[in-house]
GUNUBA-121870 format. One record per residue (C-alpha): x, y, z. Coordinates in steps of 0.05 Angstrom, whole numbers. Layout:
residues N
PT; px; py; pz
PT; X; Y; Z;
...
***
This chain:
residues 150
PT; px; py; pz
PT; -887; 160; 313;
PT; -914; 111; 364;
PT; -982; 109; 339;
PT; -971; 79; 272;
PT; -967; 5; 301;
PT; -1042; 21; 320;
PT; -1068; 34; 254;
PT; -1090; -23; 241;
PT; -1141; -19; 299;
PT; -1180; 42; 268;
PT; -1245; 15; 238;
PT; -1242; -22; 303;
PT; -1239; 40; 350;
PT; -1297; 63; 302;
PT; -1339; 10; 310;
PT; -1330; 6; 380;
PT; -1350; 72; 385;
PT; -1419; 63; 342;
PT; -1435; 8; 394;
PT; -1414; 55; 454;
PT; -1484; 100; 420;
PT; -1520; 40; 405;
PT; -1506; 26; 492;
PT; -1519; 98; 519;
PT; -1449; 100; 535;
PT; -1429; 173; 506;
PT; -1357; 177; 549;
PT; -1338; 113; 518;
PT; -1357; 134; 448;
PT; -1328; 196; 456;
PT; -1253; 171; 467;
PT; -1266; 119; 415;
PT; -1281; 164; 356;
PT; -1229; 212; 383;
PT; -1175; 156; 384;
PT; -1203; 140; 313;
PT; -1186; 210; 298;
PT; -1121; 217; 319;
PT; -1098; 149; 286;
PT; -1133; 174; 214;
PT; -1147; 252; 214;
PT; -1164; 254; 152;
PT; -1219; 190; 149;
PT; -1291; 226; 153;
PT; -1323; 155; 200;
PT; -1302; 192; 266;
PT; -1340; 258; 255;
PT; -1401; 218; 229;
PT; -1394; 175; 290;
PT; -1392; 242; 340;
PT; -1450; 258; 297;
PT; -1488; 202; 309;
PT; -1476; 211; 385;
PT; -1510; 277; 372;
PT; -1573; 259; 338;
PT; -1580; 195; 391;
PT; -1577; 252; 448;
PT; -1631; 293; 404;
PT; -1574; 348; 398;
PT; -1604; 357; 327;
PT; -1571; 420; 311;
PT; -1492; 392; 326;
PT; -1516; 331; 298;
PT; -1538; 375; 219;
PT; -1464; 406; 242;
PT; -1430; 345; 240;
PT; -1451; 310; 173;
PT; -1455; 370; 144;
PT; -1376; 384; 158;
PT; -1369; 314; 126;
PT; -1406; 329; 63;
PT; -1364; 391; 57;
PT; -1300; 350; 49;
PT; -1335; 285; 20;
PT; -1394; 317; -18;
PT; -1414; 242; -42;
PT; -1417; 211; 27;
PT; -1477; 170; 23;
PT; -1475; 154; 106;
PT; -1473; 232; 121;
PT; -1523; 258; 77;
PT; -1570; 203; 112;
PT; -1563; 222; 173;
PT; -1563; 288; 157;
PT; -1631; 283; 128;
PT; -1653; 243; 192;
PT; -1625; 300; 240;
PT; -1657; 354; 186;
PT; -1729; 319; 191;
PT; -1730; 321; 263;
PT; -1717; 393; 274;
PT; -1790; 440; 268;
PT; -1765; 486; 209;
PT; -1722; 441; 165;
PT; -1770; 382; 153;
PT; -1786; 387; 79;
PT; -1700; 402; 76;
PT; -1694; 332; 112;
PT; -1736; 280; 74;
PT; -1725; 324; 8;
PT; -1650; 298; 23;
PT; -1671; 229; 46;
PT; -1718; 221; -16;
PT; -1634; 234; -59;
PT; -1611; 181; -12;
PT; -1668; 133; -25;
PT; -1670; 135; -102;
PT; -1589; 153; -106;
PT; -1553; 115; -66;
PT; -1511; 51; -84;
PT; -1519; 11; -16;
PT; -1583; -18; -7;
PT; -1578; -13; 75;
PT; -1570; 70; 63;
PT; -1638; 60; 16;
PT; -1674; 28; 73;
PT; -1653; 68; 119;
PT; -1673; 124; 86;
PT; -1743; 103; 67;
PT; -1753; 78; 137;
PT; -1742; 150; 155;
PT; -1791; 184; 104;
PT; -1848; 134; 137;
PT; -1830; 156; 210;
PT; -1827; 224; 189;
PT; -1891; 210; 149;
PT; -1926; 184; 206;
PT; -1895; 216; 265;
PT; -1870; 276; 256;
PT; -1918; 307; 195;
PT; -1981; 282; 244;
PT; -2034; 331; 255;
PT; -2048; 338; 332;
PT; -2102; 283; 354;
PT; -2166; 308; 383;
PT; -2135; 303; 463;
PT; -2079; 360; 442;
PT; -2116; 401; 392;
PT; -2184; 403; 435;
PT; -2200; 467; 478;
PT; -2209; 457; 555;
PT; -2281; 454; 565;
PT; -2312; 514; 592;
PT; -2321; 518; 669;
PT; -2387; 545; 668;
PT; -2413; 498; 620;
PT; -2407; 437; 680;
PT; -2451; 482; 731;
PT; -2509; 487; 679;
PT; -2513; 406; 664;
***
């Protein structure tokens, strides 16, 4: 088979392909991770790579898809279950499922970038996305009639 002699070149189609995300460039990253695929089928850095180009793109739902298709086959994949939990706190009704799974990654996991990442995500979500409404969303309109009496 012809693409054996490009095997070599995987973890660089991956990472080409993370940097394709990182630059907006989604047709680019998209042949990158599928090349990836098709040189390694089996290696679970592609799918976490399309997944990543799902939860950039706010796609959160094929994003939980993805990394949760990896932890399926790899149920110990640290990088998956991270951004699982990510893609998880971002969407309305799986919150407390998201950080409960970042807050494993944070105390659990063996690489210390994972256990930053991870706690960097608990404060966003802390600050971000669990935020009560300030006063400009949460306040009603005032009432017309109230401005003809002043």
């Amino acid at each position: 088979m012809k693409l054996n002699k490009y095997k070599e070149d995987f973890f660089l189609l991956v990472e080409g392909g993370f940097i394709a995300v990182n630059q907006a460039d989604e047709d680019a990253a998209l042949k990158l991770f599928r090349a990836a695929e098709m040189l390694n089928p089996e290696h679970s850095l592609p799918k976490i790579g399309i997944g990543y180009l799902h939860l950039h793109k706010l796609e959160l739902k094929e994003a939980c898809q993805s990394f949760q298709e990896v932890i399926e086959m790899q149920p110990e994949n640290e990088m998956a279950k991270a951004f699982l939990g990510i893609s998880m706190s971002l969407t309305p009704n799986q919150v407390s499922a998201g950080e409960k799974i970042l807050t494993e990654t944070a105390t659990h996991s063996h690489d210390p970038l994972l256990k930053k990442l991870s706690n960097t995500a608990i404060d966003f979500v802390d600050t971000f996305v669990k935020k009560t409404p300030g006063p400009a969303v949460s306040a009603k309109p005032a009432d017309k009639n109230q401005k003809k009496h002043r």
